[in-house]
Backbone and ligand atoms as CSV (ligand in chain L), in Angstrom:
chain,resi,resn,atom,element,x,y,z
A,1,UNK,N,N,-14.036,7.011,17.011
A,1,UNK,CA,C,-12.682,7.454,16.695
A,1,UNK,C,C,-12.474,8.875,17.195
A,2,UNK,N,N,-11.421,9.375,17.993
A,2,UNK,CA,C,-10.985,10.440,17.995
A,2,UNK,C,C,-10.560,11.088,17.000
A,3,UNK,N,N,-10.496,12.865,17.454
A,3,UNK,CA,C,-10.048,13.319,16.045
A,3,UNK,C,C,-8.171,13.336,16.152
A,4,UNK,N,N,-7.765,12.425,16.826
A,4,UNK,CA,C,-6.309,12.644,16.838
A,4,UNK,C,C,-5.756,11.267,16.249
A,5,UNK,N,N,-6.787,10.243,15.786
A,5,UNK,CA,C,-6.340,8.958,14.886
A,5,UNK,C,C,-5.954,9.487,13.432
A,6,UNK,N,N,-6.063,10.589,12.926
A,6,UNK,CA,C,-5.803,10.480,11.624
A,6,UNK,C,C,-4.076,10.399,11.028
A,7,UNK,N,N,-3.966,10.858,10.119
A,7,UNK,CA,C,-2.507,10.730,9.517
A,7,UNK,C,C,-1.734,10.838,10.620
A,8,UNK,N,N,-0.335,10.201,10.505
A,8,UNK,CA,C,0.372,10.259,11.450
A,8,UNK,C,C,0.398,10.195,13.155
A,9,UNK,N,N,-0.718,9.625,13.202
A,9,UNK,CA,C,-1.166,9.352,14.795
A,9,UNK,C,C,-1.014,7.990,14.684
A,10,UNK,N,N,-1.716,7.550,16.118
A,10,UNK,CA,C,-1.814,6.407,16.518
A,10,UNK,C,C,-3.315,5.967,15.772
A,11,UNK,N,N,-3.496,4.590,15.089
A,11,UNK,CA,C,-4.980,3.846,14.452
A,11,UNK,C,C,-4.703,2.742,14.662
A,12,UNK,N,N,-5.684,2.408,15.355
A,12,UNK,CA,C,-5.758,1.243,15.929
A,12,UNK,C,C,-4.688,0.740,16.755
A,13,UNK,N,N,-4.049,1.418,17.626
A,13,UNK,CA,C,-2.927,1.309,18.419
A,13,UNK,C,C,-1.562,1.035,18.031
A,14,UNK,N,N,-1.660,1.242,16.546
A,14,UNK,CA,C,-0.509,1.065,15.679
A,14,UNK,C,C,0.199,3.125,15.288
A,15,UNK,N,N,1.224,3.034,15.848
A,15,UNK,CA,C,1.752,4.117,15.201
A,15,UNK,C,C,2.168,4.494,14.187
A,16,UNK,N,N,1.815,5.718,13.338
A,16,UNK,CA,C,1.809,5.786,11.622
A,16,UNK,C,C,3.203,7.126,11.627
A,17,UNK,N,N,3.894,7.326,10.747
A,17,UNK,CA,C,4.431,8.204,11.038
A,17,UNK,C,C,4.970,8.402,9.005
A,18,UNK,N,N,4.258,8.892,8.505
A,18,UNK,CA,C,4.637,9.634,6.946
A,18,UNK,C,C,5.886,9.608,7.131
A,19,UNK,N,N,6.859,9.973,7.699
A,19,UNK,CA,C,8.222,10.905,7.561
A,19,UNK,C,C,9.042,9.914,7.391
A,20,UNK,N,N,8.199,7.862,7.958
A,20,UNK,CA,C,9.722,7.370,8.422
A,20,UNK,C,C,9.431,5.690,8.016
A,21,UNK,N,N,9.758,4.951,7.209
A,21,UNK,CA,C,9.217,3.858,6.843
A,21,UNK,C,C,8.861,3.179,8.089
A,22,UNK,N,N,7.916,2.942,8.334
A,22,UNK,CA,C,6.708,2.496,9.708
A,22,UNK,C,C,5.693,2.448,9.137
A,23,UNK,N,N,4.918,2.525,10.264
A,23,UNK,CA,C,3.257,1.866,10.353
A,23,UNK,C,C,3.124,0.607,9.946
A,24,UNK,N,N,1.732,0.204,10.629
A,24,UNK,CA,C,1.833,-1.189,10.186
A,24,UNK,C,C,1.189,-2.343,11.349
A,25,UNK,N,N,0.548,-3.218,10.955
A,25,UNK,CA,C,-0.274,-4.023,11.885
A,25,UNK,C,C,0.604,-5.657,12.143
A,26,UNK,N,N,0.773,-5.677,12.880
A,26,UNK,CA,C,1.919,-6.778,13.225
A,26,UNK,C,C,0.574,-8.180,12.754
A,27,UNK,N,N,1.386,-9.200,11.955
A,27,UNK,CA,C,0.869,-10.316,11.480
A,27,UNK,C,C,-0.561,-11.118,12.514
A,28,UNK,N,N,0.163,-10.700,13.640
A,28,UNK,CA,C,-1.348,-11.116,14.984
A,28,UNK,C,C,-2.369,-10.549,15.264
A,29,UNK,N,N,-2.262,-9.442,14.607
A,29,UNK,CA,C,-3.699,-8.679,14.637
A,29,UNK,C,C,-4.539,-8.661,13.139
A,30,UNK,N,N,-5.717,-8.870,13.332
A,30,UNK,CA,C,-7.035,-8.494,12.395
A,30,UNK,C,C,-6.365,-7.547,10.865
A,31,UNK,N,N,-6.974,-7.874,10.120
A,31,UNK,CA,C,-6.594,-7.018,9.089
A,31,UNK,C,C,-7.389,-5.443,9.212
A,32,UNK,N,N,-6.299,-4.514,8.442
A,32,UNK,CA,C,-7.419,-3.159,8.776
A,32,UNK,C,C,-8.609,-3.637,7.925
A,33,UNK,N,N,-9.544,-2.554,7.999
A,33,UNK,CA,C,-10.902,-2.641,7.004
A,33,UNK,C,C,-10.564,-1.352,5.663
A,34,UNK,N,N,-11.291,-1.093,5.047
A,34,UNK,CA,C,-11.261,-0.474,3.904
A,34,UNK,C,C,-10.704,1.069,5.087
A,35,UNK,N,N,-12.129,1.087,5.406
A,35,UNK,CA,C,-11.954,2.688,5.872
A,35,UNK,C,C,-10.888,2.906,6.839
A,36,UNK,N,N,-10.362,2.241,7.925
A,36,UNK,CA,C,-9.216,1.829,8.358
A,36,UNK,C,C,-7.810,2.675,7.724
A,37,UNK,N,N,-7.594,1.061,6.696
A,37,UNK,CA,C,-6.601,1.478,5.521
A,37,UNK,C,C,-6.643,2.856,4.868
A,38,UNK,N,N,-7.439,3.284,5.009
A,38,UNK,CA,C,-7.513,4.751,4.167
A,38,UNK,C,C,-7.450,6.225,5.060
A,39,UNK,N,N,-7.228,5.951,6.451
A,39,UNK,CA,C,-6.711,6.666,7.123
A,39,UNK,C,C,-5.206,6.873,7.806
A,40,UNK,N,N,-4.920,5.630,6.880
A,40,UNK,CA,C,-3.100,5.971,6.886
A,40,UNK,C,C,-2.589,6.371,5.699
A,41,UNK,N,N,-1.611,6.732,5.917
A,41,UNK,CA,C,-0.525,6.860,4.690
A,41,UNK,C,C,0.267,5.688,4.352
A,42,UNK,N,N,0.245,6.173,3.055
A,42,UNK,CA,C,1.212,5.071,2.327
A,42,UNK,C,C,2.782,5.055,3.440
A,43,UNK,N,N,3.391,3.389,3.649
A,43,UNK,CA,C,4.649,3.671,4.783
A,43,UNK,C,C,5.669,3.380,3.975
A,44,UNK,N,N,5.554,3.342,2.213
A,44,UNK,CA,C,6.930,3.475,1.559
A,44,UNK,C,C,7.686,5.011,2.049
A,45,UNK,N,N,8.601,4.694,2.361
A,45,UNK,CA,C,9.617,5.856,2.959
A,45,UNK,C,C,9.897,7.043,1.347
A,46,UNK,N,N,9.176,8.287,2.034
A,46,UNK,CA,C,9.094,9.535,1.133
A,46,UNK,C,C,7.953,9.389,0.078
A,47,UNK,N,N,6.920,8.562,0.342
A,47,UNK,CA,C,5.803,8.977,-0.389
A,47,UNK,C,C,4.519,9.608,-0.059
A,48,UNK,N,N,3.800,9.121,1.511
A,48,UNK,CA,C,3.034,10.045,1.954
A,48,UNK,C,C,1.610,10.177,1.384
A,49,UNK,N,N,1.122,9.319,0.434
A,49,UNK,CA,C,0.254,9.284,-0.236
A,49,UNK,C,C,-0.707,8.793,0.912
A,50,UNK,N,N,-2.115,9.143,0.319
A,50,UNK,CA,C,-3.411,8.129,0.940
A,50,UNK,C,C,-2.768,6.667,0.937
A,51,UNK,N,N,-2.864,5.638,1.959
A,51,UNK,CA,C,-2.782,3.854,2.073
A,51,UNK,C,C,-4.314,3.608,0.759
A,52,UNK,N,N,-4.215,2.980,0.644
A,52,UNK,CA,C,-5.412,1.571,-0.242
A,52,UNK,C,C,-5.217,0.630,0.114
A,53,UNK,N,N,-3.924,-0.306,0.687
A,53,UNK,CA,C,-3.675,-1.624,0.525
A,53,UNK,C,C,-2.716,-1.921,1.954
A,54,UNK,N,N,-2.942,-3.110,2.246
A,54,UNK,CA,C,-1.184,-3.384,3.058
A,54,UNK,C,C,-0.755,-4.367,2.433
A,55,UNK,N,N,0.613,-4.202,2.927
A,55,UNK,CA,C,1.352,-5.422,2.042
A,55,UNK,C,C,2.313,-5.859,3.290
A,56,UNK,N,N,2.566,-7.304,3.199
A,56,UNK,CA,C,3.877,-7.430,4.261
A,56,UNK,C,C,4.891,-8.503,3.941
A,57,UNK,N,N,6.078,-8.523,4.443
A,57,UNK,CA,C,7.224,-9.199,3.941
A,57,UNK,C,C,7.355,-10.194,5.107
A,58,UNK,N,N,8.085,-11.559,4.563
A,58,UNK,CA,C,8.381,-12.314,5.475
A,58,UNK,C,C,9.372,-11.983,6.244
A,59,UNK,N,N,10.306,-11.686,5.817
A,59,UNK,CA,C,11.753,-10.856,6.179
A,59,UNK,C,C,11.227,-9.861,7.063
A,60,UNK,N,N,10.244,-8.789,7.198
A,60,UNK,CA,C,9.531,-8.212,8.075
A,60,UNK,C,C,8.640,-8.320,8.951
A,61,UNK,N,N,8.911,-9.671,9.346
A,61,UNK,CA,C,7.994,-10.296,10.067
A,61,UNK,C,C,6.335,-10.544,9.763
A,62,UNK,N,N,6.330,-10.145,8.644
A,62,UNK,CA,C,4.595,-10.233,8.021
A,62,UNK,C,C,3.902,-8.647,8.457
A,63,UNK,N,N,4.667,-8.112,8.989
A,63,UNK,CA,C,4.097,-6.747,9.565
A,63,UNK,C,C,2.914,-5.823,8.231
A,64,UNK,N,N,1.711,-5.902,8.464
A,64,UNK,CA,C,0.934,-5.606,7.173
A,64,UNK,C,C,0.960,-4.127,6.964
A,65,UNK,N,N,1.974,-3.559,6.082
A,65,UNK,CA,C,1.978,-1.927,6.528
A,65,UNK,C,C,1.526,-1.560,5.295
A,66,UNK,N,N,1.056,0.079,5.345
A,66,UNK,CA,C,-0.138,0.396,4.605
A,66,UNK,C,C,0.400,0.714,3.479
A,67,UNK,N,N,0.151,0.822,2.118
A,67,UNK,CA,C,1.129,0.983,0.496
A,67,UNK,C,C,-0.251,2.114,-0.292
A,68,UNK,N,N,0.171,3.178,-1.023
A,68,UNK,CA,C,-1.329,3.633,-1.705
A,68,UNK,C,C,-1.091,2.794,-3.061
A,69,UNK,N,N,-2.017,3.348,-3.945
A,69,UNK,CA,C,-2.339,2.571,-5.054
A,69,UNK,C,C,-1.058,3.017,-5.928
A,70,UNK,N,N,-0.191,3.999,-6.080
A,70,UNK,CA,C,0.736,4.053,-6.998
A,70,UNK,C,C,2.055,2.719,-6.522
A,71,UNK,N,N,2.472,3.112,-5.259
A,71,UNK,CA,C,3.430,2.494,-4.470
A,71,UNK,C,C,2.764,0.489,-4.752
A,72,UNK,N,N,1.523,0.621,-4.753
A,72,UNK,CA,C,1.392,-1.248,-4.608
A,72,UNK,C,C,1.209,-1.203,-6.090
A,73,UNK,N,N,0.552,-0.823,-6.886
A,73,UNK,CA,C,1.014,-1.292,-8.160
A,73,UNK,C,C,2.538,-1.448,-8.907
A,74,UNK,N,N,3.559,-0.041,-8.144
A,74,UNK,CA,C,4.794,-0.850,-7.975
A,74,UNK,C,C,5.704,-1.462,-7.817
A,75,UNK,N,N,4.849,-2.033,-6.523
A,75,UNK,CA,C,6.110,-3.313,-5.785
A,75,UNK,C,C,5.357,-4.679,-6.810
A,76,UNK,N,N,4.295,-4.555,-7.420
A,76,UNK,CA,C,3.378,-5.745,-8.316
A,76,UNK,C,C,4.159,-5.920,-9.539
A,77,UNK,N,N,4.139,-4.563,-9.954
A,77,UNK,CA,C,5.615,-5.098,-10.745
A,77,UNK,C,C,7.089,-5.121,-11.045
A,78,UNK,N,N,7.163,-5.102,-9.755
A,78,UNK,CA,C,8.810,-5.269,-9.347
A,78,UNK,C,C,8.469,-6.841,-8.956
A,79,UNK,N,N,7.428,-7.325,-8.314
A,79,UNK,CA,C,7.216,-8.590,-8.029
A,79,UNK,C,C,7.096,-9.444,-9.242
A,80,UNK,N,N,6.314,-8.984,-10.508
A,80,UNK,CA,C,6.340,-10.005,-11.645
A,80,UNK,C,C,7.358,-9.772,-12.458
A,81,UNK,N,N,8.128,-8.922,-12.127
A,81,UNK,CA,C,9.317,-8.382,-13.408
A,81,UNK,C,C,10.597,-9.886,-12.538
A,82,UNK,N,N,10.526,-9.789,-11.294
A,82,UNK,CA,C,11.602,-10.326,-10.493
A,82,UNK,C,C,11.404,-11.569,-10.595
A,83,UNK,N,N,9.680,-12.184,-10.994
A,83,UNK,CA,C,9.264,-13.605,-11.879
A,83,UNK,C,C,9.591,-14.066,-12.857
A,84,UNK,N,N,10.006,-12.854,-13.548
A,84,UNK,CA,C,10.060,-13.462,-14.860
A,84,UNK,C,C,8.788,-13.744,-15.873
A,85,UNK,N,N,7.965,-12.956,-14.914
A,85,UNK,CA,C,6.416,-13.312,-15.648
A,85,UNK,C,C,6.593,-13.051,-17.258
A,86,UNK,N,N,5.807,-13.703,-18.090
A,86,UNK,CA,C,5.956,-12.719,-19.389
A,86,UNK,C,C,4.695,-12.467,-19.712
A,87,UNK,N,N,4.114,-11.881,-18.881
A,87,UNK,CA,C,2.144,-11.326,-19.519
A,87,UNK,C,C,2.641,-10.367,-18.611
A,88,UNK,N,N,3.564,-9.088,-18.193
A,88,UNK,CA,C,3.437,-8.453,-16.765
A,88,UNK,C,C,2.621,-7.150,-17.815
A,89,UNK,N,N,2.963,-6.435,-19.010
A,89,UNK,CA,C,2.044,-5.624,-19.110
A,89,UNK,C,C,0.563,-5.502,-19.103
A,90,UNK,N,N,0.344,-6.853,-19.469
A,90,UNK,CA,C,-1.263,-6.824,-19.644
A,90,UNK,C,C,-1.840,-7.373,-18.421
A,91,UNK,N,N,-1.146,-8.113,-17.596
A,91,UNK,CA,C,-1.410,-8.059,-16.144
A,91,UNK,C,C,-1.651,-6.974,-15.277
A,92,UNK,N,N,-0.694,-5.781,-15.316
A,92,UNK,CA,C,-0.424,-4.429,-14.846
A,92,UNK,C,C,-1.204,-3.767,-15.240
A,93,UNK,N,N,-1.906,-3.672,-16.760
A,93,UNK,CA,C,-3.064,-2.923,-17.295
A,93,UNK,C,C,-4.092,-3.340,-16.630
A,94,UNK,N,N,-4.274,-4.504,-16.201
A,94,UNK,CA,C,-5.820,-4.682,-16.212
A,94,UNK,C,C,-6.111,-4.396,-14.468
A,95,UNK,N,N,-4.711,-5.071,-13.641
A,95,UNK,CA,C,-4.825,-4.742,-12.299
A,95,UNK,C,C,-5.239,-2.545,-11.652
A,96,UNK,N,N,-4.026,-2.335,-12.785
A,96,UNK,CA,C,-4.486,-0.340,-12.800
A,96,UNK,C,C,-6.114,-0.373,-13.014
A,97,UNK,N,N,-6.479,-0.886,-14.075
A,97,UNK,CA,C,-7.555,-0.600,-14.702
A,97,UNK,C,C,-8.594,-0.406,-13.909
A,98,UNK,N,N,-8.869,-1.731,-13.067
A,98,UNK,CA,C,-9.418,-2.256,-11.723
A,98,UNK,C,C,-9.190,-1.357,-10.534
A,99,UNK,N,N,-7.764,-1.141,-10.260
A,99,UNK,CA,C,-7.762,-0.352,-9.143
A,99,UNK,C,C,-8.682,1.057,-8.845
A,100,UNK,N,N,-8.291,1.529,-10.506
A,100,UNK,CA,C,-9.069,2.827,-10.817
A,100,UNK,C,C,-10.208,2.675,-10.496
A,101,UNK,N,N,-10.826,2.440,-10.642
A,101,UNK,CA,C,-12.276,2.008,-10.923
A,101,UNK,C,C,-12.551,2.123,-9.331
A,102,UNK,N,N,-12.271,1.238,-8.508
A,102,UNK,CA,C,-12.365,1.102,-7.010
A,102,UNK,C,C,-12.143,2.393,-6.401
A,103,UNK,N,N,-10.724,2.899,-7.188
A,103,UNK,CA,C,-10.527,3.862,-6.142
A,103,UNK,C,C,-10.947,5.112,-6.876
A,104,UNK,N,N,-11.748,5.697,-8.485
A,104,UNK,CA,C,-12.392,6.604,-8.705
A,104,UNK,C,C,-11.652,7.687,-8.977
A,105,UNK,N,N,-10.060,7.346,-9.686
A,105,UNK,CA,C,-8.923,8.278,-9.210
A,105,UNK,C,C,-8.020,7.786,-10.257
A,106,UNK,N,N,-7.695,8.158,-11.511
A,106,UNK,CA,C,-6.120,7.542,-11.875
A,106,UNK,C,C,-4.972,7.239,-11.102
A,107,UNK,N,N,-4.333,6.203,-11.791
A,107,UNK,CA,C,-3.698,5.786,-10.470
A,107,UNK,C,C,-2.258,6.768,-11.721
A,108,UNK,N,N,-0.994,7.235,-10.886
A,108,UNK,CA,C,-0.351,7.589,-11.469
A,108,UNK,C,C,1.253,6.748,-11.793
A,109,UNK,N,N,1.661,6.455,-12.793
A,109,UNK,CA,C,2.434,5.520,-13.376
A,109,UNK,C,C,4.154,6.372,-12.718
A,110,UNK,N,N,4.032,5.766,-11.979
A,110,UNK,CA,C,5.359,5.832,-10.870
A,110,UNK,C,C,6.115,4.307,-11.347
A,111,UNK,N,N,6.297,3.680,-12.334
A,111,UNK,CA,C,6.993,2.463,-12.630
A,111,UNK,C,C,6.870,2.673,-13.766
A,112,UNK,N,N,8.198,1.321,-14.324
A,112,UNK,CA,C,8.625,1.430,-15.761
A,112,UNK,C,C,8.250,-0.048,-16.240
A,113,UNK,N,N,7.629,-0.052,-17.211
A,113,UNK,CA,C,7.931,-1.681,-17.709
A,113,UNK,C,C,8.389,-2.039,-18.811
A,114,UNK,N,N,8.923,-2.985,-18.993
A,114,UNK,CA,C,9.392,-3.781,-19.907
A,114,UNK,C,C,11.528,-3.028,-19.842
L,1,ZN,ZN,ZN,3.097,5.157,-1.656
């Protein structure tokens, strides 16, 4: 790796850009790897955080763009709230709980529930 792949560069021939909802690995390519994912930024528009995860929409062509752990625990429950789930707190507890743990870091409660 060069030292010009990091934030906001080009990784893995995908362009990242913090400032502008982008980045992102188009559905035909390989998934990133851990360490990968963790050299982008989160591509929710105005958050800028470390990535942990990708997530992608059908409507977006499946494009797998990078989310950190606050941002994907809140599209998880914007996703089970929009279900109708009715276990979403203790679902949401245990998924944080987990994340933490992985990622060695409180995750910070950027969502509302119930
Ligand atoms: Zn984020």
């Amino acid at each position: 790796m060069s030292k010009d792949e990091g934030r906001g560069a080009r990784v893995h021939g995908v362009k990242t850009d913090p400032a502008q909802f982008g980045g992102g690995r188009p559905a035909t390519r390989p998934p990133y790897t851990a360490a990968g994912i963790s050299r982008l930024m989160c591509s929710r528009a105005g958050c800028g955080r470390q990535a942990y995860a990708t997530w992608g929409a059908c409507a977006d062509d499946n494009v797998q763009r990078p989310l950190c752990p606050e941002c994907d625990v809140a599209l998880n429950v914007a996703a089970l709230e929009f279900m109708g789930d009715p276990d979403i707190i203790s679902k949401i507890g245990e998924y944080v709980e987990t994340m933490e743990a992985k990622i060695g870091r409180r995750v910070a409660a950027s969502w509302q529930l119930g």
